[in-house]
C-alpha positions in Angstrom: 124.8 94.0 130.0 122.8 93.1 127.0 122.8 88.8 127.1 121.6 87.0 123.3 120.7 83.6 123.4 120.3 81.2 120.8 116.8 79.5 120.8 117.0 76.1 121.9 115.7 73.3 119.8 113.0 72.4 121.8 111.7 76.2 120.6 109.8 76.5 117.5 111.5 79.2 115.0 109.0 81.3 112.8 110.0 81.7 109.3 108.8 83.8 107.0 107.9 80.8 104.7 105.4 80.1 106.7 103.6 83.6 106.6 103.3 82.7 102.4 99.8 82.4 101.3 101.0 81.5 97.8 100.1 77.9 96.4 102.9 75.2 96.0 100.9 73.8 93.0 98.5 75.2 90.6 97.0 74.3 87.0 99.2 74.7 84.1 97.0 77.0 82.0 99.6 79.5 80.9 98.7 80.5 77.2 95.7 78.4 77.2 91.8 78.7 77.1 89.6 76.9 79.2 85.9 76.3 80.0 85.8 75.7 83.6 82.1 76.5 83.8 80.5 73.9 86.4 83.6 73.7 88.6 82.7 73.9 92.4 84.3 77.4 94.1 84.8 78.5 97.0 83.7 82.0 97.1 84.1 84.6 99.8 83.9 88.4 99.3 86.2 90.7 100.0 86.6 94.3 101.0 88.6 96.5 98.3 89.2 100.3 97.4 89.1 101.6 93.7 89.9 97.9 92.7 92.6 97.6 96.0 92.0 94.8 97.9 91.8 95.8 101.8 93.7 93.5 104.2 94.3 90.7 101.2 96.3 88.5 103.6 93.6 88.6 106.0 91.1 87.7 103.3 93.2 84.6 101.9 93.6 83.2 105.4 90.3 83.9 106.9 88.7 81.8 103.4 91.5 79.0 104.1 89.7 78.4 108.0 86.3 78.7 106.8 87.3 76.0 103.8 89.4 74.0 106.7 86.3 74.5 109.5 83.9 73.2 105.8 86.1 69.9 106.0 86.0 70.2 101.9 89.0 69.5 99.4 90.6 71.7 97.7 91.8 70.9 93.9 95.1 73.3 94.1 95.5 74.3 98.1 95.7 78.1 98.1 95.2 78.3 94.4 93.1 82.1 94.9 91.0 83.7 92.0 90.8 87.4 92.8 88.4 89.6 91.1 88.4 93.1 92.0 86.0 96.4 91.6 85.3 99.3 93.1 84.3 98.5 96.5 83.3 95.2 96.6 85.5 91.8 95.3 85.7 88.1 95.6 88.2 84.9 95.8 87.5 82.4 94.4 88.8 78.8 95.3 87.8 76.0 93.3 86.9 73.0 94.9 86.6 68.8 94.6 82.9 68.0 94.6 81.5 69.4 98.1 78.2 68.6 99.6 78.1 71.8 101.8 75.0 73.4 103.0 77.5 76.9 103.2 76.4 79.8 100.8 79.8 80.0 99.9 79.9 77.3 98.3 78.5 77.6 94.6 78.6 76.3 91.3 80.5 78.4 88.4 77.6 79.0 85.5 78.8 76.5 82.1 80.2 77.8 80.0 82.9 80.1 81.6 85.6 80.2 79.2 88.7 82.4 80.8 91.8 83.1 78.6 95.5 82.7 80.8 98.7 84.7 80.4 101.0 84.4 83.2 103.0 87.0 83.9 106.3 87.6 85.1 106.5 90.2 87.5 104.2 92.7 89.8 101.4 94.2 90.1 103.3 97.6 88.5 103.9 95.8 85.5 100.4 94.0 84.8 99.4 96.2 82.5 101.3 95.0 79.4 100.1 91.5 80.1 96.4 92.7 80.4 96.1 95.3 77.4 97.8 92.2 75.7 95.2 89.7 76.6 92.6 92.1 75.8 93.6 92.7 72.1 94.1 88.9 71.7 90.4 87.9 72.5 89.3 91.4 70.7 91.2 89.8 67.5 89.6 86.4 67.7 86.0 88.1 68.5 85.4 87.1 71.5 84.3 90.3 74.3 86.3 90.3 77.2 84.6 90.3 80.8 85.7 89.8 83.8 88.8 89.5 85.0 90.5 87.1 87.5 94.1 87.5 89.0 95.6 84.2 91.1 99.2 85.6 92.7 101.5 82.2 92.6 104.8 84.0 94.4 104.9 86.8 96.6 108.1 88.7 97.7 108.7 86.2 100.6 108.7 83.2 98.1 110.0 84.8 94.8 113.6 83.6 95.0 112.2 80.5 96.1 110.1 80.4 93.1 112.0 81.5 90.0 110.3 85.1 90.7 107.1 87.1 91.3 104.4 85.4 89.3 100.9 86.3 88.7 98.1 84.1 86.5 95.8 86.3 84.8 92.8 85.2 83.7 90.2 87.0 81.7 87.0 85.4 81.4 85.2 85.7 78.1 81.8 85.6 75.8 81.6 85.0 72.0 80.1 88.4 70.4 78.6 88.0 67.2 78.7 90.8 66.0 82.4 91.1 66.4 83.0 88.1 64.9 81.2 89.1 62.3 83.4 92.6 62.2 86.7 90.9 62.3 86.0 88.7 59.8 84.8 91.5 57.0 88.2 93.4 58.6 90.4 90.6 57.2 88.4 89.8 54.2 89.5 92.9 53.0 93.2 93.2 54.3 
């Protein structure tokens, strides 16, 4: 005779809310660009396969307890700057001032100008967002480098959350020389 029972209250109940990794706050950069060279990070690498981060959960909560076992502040509490490659990524976290003798915790180089789009939707549909960004800067002559991908919702707290968002961040250097071709390019338009 099968018997369910109701958990008492004295039990603890596991939610799935609490197995999100996803920030409650973060910056309101959408559509914006920003210098936020000199910031203090947080940053921890991370294993990844042709630009697939391996075990990402894992990653995001093994960097929270080495950040909580640092005893330093976070400015946005799982705020997480991922940058992915072949083999080898990173997350970033950026941090209050910290006085850590930790090697992951660094400075970011000044200047560090990133662009932000945030995008509405997965990981499948990135790509319009991205090829987006990229022709933006392109346009305004500035080269595109690097870029950085915070997740702010995840399918446990999309509803939650008005939806799966993702902040993406491309960081940037001014070109010269492509200034310098965009300009002669409209001159004559």
């Amino acid at each position: 005779m099968n018997k369910t029972t109701e958990p008492s209250e004295s039990e603890p109940i596991e939610t799935t809310a609490e197995q999100c990794l996803c920030p409650d706050t973060y910056p309101d950069w959408s559509d914006t660009t920003i210098d936020i060279g000199g910031y203090c990070i947080h940053r921890m690498p991370m294993s990844c396969f042709f630009f697939m981060p391996l075990a990402y959960d894992l990653a995001v909560a093994k960097q929270t307890h080495n950040i909580d076992a640092l005893g330093v502040e976070e400015l946005w509490p799982n705020f997480t700057m991922t940058k992915t490659s072949m083999f080898k990524g990173y997350m970033l976290r950026l941090l209050k001032a910290a006085d850590s003798p930790s090697h992951h915790i660094q400075f970011l180089p000044s200047p560090f100008h990133i662009h932000v789009l945030l995008h509405h939707g997965t990981m499948g549909t990135i790509n319009t967002t991205v090829r987006a960004q990229q022709t933006q800067l392109i346009d305004q002559g500035r080269k595109p480098k690097s870029l950085l991908l915070a997740h702010l919702s995840c399918p446990v707290c999309a509803d939650r959350k008005g939806g799966e968002k993702i902040l993406v961040m491309r960081h940037w250097q001014v070109n010269q020389k492509l200034s310098k071709r965009i300009q002669t390019l409209t001159k004559y338009k």
